[in-house]
C-alpha atoms as one frame of an Amber mdcrd trajectory, in Angstrom:
protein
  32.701-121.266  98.504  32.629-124.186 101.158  34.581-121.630 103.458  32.260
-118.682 102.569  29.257-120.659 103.636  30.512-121.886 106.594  31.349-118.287
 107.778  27.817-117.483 107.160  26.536-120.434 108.882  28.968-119.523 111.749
  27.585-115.948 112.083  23.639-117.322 112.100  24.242-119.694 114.719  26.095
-116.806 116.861  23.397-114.346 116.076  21.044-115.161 118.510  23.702-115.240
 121.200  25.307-112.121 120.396  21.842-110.541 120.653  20.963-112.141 123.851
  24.301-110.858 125.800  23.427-109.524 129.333  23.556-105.831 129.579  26.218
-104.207 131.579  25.569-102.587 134.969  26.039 -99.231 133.462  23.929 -99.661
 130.530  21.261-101.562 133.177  21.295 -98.201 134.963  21.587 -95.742 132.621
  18.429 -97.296 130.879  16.595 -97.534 133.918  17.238 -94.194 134.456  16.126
 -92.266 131.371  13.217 -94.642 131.736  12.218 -93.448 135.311  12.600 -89.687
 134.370  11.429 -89.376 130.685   8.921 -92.652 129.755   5.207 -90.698 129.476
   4.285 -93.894 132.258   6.693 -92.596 134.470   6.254 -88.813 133.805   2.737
 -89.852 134.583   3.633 -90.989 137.631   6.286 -88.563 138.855   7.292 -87.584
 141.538   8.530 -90.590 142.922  11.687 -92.306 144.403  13.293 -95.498 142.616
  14.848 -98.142 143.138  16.573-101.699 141.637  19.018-104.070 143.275  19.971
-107.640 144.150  20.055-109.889 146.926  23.101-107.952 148.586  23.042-104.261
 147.818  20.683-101.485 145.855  22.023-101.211 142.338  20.147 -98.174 141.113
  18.174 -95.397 142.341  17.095 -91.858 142.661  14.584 -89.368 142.378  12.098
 -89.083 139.680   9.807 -85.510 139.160  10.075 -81.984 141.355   9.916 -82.848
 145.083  10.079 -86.039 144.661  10.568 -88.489 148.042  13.813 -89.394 149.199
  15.005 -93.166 149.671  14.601 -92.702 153.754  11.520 -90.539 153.248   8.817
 -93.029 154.932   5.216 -92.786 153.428   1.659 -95.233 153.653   2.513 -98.224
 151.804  -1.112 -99.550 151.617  -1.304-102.552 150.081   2.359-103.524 150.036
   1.568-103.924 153.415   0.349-106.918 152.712   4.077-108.737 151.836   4.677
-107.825 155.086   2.439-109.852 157.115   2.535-112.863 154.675   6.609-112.478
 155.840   5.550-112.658 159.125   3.461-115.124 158.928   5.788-117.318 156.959
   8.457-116.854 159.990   6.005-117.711 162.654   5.318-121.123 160.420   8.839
-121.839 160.177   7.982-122.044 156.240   5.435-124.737 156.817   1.961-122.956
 156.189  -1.270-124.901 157.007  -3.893-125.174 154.235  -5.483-122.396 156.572
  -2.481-120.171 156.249  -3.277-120.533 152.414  -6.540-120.548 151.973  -6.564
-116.732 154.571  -3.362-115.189 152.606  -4.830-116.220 149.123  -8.225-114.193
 149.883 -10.204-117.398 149.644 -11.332-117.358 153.342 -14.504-115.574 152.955
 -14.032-112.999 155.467 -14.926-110.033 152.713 -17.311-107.919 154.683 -14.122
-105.600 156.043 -13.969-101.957 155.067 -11.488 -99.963 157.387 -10.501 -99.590
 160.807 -10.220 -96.438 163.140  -7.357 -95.304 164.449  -5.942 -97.065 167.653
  -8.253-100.332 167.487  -7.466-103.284 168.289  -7.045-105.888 165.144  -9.982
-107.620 166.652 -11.594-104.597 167.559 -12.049-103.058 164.370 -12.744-106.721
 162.360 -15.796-107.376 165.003 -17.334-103.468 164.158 -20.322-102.490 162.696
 -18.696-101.731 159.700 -17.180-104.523 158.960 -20.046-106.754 159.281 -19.322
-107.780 162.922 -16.418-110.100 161.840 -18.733-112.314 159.962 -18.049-114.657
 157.098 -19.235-114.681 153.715 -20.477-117.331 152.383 -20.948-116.728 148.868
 -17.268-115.060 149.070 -15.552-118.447 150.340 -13.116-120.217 148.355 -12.889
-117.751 145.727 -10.343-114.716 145.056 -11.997-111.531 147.087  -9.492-108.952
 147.486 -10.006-107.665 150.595  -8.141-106.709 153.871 -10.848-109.097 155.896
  -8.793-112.295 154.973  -5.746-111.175 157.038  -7.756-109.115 159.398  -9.239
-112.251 160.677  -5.871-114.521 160.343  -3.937-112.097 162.635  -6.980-112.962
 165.531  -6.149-116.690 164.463  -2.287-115.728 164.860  -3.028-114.777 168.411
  -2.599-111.255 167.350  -6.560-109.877 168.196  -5.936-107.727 171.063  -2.901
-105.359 169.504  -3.334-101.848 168.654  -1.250-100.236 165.650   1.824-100.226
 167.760   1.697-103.274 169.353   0.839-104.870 165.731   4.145-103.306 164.275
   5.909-104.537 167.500   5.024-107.764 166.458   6.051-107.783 162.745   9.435
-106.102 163.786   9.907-108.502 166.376   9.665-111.341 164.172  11.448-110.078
 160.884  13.934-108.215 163.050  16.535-111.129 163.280  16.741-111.018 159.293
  16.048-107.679 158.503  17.803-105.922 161.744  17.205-104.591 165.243  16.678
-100.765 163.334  14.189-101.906 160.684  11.662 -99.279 160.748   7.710-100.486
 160.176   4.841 -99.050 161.681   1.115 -99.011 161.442  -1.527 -96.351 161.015
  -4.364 -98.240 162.226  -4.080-101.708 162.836  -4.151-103.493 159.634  -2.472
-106.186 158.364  -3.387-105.714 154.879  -3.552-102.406 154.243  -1.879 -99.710
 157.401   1.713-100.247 157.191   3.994 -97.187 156.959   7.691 -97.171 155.904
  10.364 -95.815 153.732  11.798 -97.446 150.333  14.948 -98.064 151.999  13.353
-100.131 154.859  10.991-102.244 152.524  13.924-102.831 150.191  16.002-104.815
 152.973  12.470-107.074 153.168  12.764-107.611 149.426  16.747-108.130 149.872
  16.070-111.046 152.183  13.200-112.669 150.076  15.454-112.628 147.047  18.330
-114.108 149.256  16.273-116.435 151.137  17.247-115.145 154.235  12.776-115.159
 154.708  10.869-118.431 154.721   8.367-116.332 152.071  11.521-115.964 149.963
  11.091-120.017 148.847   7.159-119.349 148.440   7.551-116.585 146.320   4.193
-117.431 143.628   3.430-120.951 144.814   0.045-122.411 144.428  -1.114-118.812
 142.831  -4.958-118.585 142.037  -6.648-117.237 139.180  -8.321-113.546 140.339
 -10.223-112.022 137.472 -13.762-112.673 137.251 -13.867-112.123 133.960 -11.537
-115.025 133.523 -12.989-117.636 135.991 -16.498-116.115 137.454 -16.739-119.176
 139.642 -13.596-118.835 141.199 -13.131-115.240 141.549 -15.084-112.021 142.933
 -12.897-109.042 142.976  -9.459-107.808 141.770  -8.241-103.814 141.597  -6.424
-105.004 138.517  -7.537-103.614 135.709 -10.278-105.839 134.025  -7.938-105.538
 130.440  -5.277-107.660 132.277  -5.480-111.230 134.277  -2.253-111.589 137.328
  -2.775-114.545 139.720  -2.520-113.761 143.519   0.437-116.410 145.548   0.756
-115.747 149.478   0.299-112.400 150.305   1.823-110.915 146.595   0.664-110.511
 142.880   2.394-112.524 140.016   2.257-110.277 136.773   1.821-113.071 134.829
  -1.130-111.294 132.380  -0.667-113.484 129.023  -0.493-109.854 126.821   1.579
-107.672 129.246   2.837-109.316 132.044   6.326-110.605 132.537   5.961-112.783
 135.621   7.528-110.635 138.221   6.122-110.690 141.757   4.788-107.693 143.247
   2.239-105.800 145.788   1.458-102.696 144.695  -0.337-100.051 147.104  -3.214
 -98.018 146.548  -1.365 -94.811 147.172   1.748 -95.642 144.390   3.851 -97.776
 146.532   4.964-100.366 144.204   7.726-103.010 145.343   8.601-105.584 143.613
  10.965-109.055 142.144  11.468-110.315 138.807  10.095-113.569 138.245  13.870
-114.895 138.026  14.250-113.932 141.319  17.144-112.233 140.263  16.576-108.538
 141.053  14.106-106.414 143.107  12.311-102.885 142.526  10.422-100.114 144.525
   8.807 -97.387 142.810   8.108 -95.021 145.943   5.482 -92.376 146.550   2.327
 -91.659 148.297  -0.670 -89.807 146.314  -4.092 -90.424 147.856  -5.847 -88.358
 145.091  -8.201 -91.111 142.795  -6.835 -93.787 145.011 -10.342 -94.691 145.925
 -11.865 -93.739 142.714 -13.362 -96.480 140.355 -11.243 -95.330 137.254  -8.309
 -97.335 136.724  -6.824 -94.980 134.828  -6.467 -92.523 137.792  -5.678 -95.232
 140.383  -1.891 -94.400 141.586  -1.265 -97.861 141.870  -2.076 -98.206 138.469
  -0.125 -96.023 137.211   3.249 -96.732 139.601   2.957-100.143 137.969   2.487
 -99.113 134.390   5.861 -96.754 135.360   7.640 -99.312 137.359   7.463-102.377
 134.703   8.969-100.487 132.335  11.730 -99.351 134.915  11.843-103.323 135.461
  12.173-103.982 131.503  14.835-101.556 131.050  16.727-102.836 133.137  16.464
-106.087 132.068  17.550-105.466 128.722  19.188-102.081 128.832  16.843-100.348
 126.830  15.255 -97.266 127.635  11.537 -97.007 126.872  10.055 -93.774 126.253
């Protein structure tokens, strides 16, 4: 009897062990996979081109939907431009931001009155239009959470960066990421916009998300520091605008999201782009993800149900969760 409930004691104690062993690669893939091409998210979101893998190497991938995008195919990444430039701006710093740095690349500075800018104008340029409020600042926008390209519209003047057009502006990125990410990293502009023109393919953003995970990137050590609050909902006095749905609450870090929503979120770090571009880390810094594709239909619509970022997100998370655990979602 005293051997018969030891056994049983013996099992209990292993249970929860046996149940947390890691996946293996194969079953990592194979449930990211079936997630990617049969989930109703991701058949929502299809066609697209995905992608997991660590600090060294991709470890899963491929095409998702008819026609989907290849790995090399570049696209607008939007938003996810916005990683980008925090990068950059994290390797000009040497990895010592000012409290200005901070304040600019958490959307606290008040510059909120920016809308777009026109093809081949100057950063400056284009934040001094007419449209965009002749560069001015906000007021009643300072020190809270604005989303809103402004904030590193104005920094890049501050950076000395003012007087480049889209090319010059990508010259300047590649120039500065270039010793970590290559001499044939491929990033250009559209329009000269920090937070919101950059164009590339999934296999040139993933070597930026490579080197953050391997801390080959000053940003790679910052990854969700000193991340503020962004739905107003949540803190009114501290917040103005978010795209994220008003159902869930992320913070914002330096330049990136942290899906850290109390219901949903699982803490990853990400910067999803208003046309579906969706890279991003898991919050144990252990792994990284793109889910790749460019539709501009209801990307400027008001319902987040139609929002492409919204729904590359809802798609890639559960990519993300499959392959954490190995279990396909459906």
């Amino acid at each position: 009897m005293r051997h018969a409930a030891f056994t049983l004691l013996t099992l209990l104690i292993a249970a929860p062990l046996i149940a947390q062993a890691e996946p293996t690669p194969l079953q990592r893939a194979g449930a990211a996979r079936l997630t990617a091409e049969k989930s109703a998210a991701c058949v929502a979101a299809q066609p697209f081109y995905w992608e997991i893998g660590n600090a060294t190497q991709p470890l899963a991938g491929g095409k998702a939907g008819e026609n989907g995008p290849e790995r090399h195919t570049e696209m607008a990444i939007a938003s996810a431009s916005k990683w980008v430039y925090a990068a950059f701006v994290a390797e000009r710093r040497q990895g010592q931001l000012s409290a200005e740095d901070v304040k600019f690349l958490h959307f606290q500075s008040g510059y909120t009155y920016y809308h777009v800018c026109r093809q081949n104008q100057s950063v400056a340029a284009c934040q001094q239009s007419l449209i965009n409020g002749r560069g001015r600042l906000n007021p009643a926008t300072e020190n809270r959470f604005d989303y809103n390209g402004g904030h590193m519209q104005q920094h890049a003047i501050l950076m000395g960066l003012g007087s480049l057009d889209p090319e010059g502006l990508a010259l300047a990125m590649r120039q500065s990421l270039a010793p970590t990410l290559g001499t044939d990293w491929s990033f250009s502009y559209s329009q000269a916009m920090p937070a919101g023109g950059g164009q590339t393919s999934a296999a040139d953003y993933s070597r930026l998300l490579r080197a953050l995970l391997g801390g080959q990137l000053q940003l790679g050590r910052l990854l969700g520091k000193e991340a503020v609050c962004t739905n107003p909902q949540v803190c009114p006095s501290d917040a103005v605008k978010t795209p994220i749905p008003a159902t869930e609450s992320w913070h914002y870090s330096l330049g990136h999201w942290v899906e850290d929503d109390p219901q949903v979120g699982d803490g990853a770090f990400s910067s999803p782009g208003a046309f579906g571009f969706y890279p991003w880390i898991s919050a144990d810094q252990r792994f990284y993800g793109i889910v790749a594709r460019e539709q501009r239909r209801g990307a400027l619509g008001d319902d987040p149900s139609d929002k492409p970022a919204v729904a590359s997100v809802n798609c890639g998370r559960e990519i993300r969760a499959a392959w954490m655990d190995g279990q396909p979602r459906r």
